[in-house]
N, CA and C of each residue as an Amber inpcrd file, in Angstrom:
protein
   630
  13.3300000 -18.7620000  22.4060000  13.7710000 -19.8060000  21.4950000
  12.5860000 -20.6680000  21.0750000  12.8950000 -21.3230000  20.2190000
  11.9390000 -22.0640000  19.1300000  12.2020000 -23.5100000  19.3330000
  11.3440000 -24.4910000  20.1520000  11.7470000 -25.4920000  20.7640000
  11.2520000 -26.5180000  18.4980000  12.7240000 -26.9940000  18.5470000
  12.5570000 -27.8090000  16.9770000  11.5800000 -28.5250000  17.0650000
  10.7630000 -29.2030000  17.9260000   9.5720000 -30.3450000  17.8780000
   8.7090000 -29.6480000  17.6170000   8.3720000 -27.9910000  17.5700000
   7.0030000 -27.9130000  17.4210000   7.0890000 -26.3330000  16.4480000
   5.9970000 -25.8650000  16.0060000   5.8630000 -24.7130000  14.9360000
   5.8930000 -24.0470000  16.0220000   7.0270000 -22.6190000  15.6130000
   6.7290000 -21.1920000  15.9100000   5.3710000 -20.4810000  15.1230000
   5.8200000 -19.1390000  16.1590000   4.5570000 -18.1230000  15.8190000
   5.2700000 -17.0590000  15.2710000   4.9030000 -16.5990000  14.2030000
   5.1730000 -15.2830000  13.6130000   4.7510000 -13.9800000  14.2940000
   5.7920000 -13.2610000  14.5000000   5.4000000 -11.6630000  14.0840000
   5.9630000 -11.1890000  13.2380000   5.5250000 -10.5410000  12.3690000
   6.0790000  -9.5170000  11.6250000   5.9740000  -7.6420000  11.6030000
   6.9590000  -7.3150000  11.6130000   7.2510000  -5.8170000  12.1060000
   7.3620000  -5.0300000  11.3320000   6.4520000  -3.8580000  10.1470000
   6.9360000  -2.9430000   9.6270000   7.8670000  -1.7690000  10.6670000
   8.9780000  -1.3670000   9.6520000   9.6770000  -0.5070000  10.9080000
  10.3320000   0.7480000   9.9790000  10.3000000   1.9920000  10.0810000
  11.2140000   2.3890000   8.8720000  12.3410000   2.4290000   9.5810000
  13.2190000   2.0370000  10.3940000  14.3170000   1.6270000  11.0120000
  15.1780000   0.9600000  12.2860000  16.4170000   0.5730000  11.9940000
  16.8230000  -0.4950000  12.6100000  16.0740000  -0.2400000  14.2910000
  16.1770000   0.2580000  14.4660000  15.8260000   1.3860000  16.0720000
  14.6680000   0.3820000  16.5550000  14.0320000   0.1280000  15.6480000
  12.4190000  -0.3820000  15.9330000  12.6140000  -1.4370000  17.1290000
  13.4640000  -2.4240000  16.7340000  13.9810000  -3.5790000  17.2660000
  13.9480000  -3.5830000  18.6970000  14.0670000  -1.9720000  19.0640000
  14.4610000  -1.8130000  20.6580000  12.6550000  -2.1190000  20.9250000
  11.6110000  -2.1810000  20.7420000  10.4950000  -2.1370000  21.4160000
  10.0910000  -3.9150000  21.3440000  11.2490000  -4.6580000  20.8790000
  10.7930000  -5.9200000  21.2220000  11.9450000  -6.3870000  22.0350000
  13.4280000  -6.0830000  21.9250000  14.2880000  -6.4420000  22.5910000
  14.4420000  -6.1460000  24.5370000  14.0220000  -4.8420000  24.5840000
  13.6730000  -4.2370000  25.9810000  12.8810000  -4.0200000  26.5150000
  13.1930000  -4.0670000  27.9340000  12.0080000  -3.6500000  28.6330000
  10.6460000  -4.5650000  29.0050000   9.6010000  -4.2130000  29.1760000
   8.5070000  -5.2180000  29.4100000   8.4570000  -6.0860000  28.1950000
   8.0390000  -6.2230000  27.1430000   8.5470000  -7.5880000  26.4050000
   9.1720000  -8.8640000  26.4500000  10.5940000  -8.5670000  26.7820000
  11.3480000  -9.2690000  27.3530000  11.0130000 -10.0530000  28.6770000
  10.6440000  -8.9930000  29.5730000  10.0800000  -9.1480000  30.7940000
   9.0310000 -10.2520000  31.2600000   8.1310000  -9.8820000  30.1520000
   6.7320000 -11.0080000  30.1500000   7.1260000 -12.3850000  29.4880000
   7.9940000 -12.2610000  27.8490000   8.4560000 -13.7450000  27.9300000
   9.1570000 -15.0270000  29.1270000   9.8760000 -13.7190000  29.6950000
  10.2610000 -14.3280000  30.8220000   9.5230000 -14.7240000  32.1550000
   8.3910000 -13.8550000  32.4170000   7.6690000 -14.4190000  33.3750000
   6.5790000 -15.5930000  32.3960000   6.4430000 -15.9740000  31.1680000
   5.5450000 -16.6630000  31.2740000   4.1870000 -16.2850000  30.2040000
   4.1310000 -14.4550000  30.6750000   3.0000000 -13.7970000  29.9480000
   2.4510000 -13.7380000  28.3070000   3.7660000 -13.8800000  27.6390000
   3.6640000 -13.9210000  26.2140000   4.3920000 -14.9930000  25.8360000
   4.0550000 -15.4370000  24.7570000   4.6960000 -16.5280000  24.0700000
   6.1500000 -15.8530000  22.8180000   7.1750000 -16.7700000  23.4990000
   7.9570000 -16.6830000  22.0740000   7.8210000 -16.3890000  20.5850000
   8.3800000 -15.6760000  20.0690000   7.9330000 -15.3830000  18.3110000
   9.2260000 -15.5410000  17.7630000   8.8310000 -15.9170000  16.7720000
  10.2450000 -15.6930000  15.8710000   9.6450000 -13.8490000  15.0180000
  10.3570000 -13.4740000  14.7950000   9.8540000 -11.5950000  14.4550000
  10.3400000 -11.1150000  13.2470000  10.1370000 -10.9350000  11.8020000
  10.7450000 -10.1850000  11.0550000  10.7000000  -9.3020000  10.8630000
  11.6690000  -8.5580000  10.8060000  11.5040000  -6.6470000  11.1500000
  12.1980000  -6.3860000   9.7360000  12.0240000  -6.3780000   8.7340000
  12.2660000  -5.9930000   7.4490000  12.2730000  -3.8630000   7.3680000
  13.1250000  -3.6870000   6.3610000  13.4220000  -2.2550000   6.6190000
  12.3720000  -1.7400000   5.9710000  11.3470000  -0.5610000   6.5200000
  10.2310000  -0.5280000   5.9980000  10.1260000   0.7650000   4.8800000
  10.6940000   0.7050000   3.7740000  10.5220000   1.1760000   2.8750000
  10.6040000   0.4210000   1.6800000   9.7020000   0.8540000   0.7990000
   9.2750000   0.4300000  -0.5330000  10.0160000   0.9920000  -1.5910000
  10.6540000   2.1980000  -1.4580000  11.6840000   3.0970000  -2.3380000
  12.7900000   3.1930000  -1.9630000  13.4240000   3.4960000  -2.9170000
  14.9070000   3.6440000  -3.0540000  15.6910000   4.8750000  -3.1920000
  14.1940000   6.0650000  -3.3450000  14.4090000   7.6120000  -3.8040000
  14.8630000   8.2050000  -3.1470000  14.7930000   9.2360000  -3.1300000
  15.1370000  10.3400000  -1.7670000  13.7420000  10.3810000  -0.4830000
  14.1170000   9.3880000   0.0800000  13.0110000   9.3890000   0.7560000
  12.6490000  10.1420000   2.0060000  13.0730000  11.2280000   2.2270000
  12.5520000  12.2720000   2.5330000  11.2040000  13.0090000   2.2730000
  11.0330000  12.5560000   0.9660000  10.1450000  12.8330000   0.2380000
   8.4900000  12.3910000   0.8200000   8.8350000  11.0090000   1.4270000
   7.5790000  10.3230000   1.5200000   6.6870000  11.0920000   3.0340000
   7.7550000  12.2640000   3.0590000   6.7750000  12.8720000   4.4820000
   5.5270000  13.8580000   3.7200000   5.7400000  13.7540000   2.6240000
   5.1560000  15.4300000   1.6280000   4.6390000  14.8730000   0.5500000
   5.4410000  13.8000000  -0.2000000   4.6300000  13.6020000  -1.7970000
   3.6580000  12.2580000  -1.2540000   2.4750000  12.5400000  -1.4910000
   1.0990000  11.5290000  -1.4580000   1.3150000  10.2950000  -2.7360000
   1.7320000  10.6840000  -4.1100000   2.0420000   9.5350000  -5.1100000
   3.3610000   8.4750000  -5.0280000   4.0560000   9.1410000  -3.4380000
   5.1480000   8.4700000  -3.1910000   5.1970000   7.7650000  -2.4250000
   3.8280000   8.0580000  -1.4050000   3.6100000   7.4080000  -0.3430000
   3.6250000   6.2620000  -1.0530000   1.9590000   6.7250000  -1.7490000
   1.3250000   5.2830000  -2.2410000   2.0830000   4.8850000  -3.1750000
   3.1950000   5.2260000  -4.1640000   3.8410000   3.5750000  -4.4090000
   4.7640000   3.0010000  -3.9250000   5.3200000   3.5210000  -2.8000000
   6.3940000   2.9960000  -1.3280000   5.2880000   1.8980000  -0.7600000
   3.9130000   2.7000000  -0.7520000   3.1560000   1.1440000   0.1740000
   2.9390000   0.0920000  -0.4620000   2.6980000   0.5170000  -1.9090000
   2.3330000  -1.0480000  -2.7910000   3.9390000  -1.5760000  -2.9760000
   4.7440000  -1.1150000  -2.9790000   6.2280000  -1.9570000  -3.2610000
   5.9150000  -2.3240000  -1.9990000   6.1210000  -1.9740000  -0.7870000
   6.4200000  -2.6610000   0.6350000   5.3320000  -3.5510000   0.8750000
   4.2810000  -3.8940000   0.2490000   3.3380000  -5.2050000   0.5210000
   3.4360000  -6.0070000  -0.3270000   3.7890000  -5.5950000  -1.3730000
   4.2950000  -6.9260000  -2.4280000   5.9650000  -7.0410000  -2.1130000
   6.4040000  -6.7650000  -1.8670000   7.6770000  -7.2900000  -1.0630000
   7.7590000  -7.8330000   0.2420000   6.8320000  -7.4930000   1.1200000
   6.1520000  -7.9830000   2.2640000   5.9090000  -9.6720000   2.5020000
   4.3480000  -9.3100000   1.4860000   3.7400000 -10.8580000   1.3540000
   4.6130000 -11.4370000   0.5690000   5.4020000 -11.1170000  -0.6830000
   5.7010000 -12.2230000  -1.5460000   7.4100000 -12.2360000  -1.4550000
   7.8070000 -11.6060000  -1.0040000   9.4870000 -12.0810000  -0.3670000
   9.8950000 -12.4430000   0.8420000   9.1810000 -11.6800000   2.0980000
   9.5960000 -11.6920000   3.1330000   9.1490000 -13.1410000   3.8070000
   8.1660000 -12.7340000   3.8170000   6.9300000 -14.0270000   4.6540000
   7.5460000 -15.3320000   3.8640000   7.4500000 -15.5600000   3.0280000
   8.1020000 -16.6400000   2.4580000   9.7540000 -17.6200000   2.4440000
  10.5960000 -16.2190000   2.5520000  11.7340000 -16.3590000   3.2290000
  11.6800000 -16.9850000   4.6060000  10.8080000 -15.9970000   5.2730000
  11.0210000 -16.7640000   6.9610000  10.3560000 -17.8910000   7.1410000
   9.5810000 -17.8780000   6.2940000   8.5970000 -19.2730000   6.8890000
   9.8760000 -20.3800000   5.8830000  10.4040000 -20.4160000   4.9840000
  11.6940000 -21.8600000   4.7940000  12.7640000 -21.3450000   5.4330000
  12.8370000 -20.7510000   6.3920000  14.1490000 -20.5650000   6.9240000
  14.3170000 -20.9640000   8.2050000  12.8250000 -20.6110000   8.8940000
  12.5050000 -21.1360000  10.3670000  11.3980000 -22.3350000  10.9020000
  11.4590000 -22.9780000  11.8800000  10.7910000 -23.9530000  11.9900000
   8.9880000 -22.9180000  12.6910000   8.1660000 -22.2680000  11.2020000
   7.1660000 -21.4120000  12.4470000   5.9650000 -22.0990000  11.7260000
   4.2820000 -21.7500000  11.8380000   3.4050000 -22.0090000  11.1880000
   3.0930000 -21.7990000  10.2320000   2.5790000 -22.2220000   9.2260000
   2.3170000 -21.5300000   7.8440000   0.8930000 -20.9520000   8.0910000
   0.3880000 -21.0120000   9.0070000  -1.7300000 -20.7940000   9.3030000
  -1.5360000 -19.5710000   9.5840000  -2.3650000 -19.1490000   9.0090000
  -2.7510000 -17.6060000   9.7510000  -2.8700000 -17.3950000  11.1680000
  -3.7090000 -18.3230000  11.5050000  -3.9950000 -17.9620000  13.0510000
  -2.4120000 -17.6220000  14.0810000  -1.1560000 -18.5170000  13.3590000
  -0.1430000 -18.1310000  13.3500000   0.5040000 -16.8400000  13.4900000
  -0.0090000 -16.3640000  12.7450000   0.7160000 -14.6880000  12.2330000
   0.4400000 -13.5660000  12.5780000   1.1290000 -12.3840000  13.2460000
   0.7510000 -11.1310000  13.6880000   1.7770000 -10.3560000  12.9160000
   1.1710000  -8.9470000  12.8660000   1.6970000  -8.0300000  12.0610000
   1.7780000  -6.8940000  12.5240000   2.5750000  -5.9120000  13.0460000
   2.8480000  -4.9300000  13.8630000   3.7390000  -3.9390000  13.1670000
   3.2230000  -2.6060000  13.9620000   4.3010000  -1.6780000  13.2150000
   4.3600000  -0.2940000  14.2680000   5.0050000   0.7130000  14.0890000
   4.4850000   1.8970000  14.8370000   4.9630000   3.0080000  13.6800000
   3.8530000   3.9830000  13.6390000   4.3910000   5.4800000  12.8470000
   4.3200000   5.0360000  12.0570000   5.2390000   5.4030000  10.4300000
   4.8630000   4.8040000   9.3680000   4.8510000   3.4590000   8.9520000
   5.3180000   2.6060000   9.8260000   5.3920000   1.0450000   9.7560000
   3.9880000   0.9010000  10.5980000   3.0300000   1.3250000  11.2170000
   1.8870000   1.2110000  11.6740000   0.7110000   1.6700000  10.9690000
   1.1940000   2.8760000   9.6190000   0.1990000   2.8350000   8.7710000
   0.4610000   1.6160000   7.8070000   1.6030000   1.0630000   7.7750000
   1.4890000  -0.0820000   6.1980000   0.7820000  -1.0510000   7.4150000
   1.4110000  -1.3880000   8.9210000   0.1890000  -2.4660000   9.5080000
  -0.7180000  -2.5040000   8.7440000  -1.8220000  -1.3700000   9.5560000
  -3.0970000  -1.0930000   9.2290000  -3.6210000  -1.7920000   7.6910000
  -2.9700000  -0.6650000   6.9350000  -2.9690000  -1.0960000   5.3750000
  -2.6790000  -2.4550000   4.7590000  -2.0210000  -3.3020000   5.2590000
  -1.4120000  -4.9750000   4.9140000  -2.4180000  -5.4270000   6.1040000
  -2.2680000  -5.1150000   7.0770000  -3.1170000  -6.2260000   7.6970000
  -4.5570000  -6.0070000   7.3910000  -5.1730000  -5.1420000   7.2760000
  -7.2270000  -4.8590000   7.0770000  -6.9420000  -5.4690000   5.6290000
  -5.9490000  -5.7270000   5.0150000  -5.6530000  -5.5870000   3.2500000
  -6.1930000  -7.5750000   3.0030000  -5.7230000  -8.1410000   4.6010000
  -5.5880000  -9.4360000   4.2750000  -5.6500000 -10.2230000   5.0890000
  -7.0890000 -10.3590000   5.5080000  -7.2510000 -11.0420000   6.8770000
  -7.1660000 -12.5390000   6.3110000  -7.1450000 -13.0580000   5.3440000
  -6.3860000 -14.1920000   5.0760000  -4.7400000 -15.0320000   5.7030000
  -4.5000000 -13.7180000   6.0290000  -2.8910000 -14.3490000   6.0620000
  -2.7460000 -13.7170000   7.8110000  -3.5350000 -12.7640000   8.0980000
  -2.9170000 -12.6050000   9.6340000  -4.0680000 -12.3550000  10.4970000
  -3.8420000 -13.0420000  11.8550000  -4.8780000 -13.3410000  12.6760000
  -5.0130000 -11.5660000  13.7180000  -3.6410000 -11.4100000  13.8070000
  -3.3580000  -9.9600000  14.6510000  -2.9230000  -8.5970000  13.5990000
  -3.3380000  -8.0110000  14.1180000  -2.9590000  -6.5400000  13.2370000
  -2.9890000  -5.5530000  14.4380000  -1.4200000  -4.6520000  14.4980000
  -1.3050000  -3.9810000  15.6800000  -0.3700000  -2.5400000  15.1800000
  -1.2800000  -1.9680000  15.5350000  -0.7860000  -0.5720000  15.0180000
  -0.7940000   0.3960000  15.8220000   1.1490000   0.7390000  15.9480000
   1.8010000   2.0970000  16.9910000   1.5610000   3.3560000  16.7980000
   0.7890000   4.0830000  17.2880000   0.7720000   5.4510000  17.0390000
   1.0500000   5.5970000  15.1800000   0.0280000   4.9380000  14.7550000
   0.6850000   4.9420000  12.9930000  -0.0100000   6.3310000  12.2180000
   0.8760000   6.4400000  11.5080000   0.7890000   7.7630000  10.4480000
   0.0910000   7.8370000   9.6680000  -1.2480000   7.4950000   9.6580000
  -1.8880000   7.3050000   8.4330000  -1.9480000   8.7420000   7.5660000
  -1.6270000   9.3970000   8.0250000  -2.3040000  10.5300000   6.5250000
  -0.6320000   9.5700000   5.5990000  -0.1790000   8.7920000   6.0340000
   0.9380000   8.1610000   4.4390000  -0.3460000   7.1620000   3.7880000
  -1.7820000   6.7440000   4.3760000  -2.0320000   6.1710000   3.0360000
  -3.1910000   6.8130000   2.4100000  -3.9440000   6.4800000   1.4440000
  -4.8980000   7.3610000   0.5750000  -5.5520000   8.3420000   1.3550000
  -5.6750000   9.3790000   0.7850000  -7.0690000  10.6330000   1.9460000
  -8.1950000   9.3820000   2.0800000  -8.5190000   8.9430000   0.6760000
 -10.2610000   8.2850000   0.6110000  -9.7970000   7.2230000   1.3760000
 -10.9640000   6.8990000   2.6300000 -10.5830000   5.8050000   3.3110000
 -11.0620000   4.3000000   2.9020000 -11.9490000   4.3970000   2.0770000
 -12.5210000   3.6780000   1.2550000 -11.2580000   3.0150000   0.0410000
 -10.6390000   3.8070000  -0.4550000  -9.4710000   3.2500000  -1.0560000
  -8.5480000   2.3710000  -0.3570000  -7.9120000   3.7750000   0.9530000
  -7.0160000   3.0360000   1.9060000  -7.3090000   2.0540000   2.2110000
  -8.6450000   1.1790000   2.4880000  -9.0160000   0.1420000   2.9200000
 -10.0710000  -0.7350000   2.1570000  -9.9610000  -1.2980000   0.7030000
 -10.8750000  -1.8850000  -0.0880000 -11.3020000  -2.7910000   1.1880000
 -10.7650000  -3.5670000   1.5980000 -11.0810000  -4.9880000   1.6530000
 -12.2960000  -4.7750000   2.9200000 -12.2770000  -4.0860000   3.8570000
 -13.5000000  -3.6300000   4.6430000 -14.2950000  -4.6130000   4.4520000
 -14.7390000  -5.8350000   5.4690000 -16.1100000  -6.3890000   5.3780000
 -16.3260000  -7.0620000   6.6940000 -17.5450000  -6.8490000   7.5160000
 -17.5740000  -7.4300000   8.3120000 -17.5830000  -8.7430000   9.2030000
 -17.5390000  -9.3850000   7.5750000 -16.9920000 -11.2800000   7.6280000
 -15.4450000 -11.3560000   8.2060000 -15.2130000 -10.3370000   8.2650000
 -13.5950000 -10.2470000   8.8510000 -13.4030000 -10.4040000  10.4550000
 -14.6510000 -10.0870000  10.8240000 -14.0710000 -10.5420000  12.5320000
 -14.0560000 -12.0460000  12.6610000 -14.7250000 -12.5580000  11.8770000
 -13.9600000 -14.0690000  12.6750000 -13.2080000 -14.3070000  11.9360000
 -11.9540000 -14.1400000  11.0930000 -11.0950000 -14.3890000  10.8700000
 -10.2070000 -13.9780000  11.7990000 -10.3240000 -12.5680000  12.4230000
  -9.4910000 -11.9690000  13.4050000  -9.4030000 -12.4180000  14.9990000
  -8.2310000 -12.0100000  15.0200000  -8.1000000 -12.2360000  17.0340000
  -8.2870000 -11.2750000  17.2870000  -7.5790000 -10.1010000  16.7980000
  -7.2350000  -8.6620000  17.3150000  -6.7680000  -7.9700000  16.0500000
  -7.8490000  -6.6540000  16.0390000  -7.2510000  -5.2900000  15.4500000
  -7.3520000  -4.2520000  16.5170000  -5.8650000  -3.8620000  16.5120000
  -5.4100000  -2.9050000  17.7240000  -4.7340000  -2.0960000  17.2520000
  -5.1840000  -0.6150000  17.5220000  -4.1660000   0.3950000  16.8480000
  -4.2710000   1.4450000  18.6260000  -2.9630000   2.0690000  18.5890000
  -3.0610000   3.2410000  19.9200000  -2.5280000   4.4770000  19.4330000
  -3.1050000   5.2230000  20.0200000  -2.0310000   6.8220000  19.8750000
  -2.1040000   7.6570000  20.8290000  -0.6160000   8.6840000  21.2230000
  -1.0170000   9.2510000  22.2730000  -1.9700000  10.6210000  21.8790000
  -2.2480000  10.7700000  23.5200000  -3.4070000  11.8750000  23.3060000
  -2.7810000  13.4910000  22.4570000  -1.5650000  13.4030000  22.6140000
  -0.9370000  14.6070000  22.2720000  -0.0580000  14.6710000  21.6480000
  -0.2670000  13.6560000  20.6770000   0.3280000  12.8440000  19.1550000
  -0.3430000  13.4160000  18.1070000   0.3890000  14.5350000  17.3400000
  -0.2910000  15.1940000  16.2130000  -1.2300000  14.4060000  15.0030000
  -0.6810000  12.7300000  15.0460000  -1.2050000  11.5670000  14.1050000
  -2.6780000  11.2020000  14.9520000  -3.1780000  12.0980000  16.0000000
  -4.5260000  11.3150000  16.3210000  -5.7300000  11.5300000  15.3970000
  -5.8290000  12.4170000  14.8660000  -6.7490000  12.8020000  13.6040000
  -7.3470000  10.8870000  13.2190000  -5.8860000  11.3500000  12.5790000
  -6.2120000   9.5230000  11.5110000  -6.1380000   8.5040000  12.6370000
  -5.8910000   8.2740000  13.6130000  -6.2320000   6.9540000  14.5210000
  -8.4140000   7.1900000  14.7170000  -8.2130000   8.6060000  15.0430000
 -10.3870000   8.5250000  15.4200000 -11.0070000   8.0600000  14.3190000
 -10.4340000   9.2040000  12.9240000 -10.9180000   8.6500000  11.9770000
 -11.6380000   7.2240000  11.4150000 -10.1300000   6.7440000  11.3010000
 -10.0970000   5.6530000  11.3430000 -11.0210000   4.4930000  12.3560000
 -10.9800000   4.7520000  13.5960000 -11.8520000   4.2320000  14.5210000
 -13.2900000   4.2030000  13.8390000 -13.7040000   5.3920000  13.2820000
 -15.0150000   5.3810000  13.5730000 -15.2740000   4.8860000  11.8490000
 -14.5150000   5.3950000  10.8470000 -14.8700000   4.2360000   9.5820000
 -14.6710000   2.4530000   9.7910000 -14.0560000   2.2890000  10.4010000
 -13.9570000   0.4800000  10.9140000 -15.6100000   0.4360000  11.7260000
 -15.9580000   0.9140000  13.0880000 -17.2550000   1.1580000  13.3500000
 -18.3400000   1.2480000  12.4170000 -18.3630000   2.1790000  11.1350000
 -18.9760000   1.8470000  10.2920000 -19.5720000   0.8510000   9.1650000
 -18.1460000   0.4350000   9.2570000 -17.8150000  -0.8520000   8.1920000
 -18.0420000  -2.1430000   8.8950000 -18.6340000  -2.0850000  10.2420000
 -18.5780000  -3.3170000  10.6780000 -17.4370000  -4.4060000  11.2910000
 -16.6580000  -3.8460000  11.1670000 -15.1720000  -4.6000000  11.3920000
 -14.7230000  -3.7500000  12.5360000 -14.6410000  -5.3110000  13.6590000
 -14.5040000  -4.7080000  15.2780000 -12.5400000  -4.3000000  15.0890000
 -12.6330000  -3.3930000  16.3930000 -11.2170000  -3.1330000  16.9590000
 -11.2300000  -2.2240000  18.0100000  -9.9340000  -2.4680000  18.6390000
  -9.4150000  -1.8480000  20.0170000  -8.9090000  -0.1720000  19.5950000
  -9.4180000   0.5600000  19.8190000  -8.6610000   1.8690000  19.5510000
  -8.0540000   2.4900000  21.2780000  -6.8540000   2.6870000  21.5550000
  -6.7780000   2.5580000  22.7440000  -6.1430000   4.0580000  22.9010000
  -6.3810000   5.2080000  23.4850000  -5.6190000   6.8370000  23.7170000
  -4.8580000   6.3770000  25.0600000  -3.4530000   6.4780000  24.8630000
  -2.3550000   6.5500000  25.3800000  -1.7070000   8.0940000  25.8590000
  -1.5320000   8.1580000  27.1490000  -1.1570000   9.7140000  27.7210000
   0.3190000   9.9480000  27.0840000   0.4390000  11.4940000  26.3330000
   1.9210000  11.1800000  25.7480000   1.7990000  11.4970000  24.4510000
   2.5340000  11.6370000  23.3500000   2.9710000  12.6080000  22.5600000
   3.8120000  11.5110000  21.5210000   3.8820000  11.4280000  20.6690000
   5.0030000  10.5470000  19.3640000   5.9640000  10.2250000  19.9410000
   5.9830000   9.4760000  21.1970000   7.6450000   9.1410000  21.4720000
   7.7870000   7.6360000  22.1130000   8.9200000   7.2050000  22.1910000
   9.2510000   5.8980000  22.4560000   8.6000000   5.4980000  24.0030000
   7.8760000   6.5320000  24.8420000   7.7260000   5.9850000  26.3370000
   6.2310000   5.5140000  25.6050000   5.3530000   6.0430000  24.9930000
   4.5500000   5.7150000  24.2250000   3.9960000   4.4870000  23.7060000
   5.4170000   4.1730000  22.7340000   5.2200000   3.3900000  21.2150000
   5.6940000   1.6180000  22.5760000   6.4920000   1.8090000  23.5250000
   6.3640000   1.0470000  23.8480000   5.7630000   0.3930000  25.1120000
   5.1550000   1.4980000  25.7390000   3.2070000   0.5520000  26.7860000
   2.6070000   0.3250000  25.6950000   2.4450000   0.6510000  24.0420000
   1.4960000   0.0020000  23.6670000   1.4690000  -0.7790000  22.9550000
   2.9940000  -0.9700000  22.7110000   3.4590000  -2.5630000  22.4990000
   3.4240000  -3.4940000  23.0310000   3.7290000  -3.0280000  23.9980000
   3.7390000  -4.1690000  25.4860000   1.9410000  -4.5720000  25.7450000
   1.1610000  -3.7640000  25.4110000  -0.1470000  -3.6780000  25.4480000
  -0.7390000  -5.0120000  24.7650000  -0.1520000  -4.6610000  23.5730000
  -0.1790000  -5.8320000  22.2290000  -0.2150000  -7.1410000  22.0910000
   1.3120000  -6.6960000  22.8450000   1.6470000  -8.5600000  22.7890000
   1.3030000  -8.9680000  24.0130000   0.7010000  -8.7690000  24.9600000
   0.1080000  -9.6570000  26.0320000  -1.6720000 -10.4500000  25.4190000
  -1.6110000  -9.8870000  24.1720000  -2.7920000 -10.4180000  23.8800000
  -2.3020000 -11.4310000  22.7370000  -0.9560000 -11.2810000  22.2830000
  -0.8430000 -12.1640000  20.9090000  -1.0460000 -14.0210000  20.9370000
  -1.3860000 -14.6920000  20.2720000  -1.3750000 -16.0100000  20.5200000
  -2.0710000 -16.6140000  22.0300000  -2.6490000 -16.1410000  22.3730000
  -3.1160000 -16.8620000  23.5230000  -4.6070000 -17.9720000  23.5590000
């Protein structure tokens, strides 16, 4: 709970479904608010698609990805975030705000959060799917600059070792390495599945806001 005398802290959750919810509601999460370990959030878990099509599609068509991701960040930043922040008593500061996702809600992370270290201090990404955003990683990621670590607390992405999506987590590792812009790349024992997506959630948020 959100004591009214003082600003909450944001998270925000890409998710492509309701399901997601279970990796903040159960289990260690819960656990650590309660001992103390993590701080309260208020959390918006918005449904993480940008289309309305047959979206089936977005496992195969690349021009569908990418305009599912630009609808879901301009619906993101300019509906969502705005909604919660007049609806709840939280911070409007960045240092405020974390942004989390897993699988394809962990490639739009990636993509919204490296997109805008203006607006979020954490960027935390689940075993995320990146071959959903551009091949060129240079596209996928204009904003790349190494003035970005002190804006940041934490860029954290994990995947398991025997998670067909590890390609794009090394990748990725080692163009951020290049670009100057620090982060946690963390190999998790385990395969695309929920025993997974949530130690390295739980991973996450013991670092959020502290």
């Amino acid at each position: 709970m959100i004591d009214a005398g003082h600003r909450g802290l944001t998270l925000l959750e890409a998710r492509p479904a309701s399901r997601a919810r279970i990796l903040v509601l159960i289990g260690q999460p819960m656990d650590y608010i309660a001992q103390g370990k993590i701080k309260p959030v208020v959390m918006a878990a918005p449904l993480g698609y940008g289309t309305t099509g047959d979206i089936s599609r977005l496992y195969n068509d690349k021009p569908l990805q990418l305009e599912h991701l630009a609808r879901y960040t301009e619906m993101l930043l300019n509906e969502v975030m705005p909604r919660v922040e007049a609806d709840f008593n939280i911070g409007r500061q960045q240092k405020d705000r974390a942004i989390a996702g897993l699988s394809m809600g962990g490639a739009q992370t990636m993509s919204i959060g490296l997109g805008h270290p203006e607006r979020f201090a954490y960027v935390g990404g689940i075993s995320p799917a990146l071959v959903m955003l551009d091949t060129n990683l240079a596209k996928a990621y204009p904003a790349l600059d190494p003035r970005m670590n002190s804006q940041y607390k934490l860029v954290y992405f994990s995947c398991g070792t025997e998670d067909g999506l590890m390609d794009g987590s090394i990748a990725l590792k080692s163009y951020l390495d290049g670009k100057g812009v620090k982060s946690e790349f963390v190999r998790m024992p385990g395969r695309h599945v929920w025993q997974v997506f949530r130690r390295s959630f739980a991973a996450f948020a013991l670092r959020l806001f502290q």
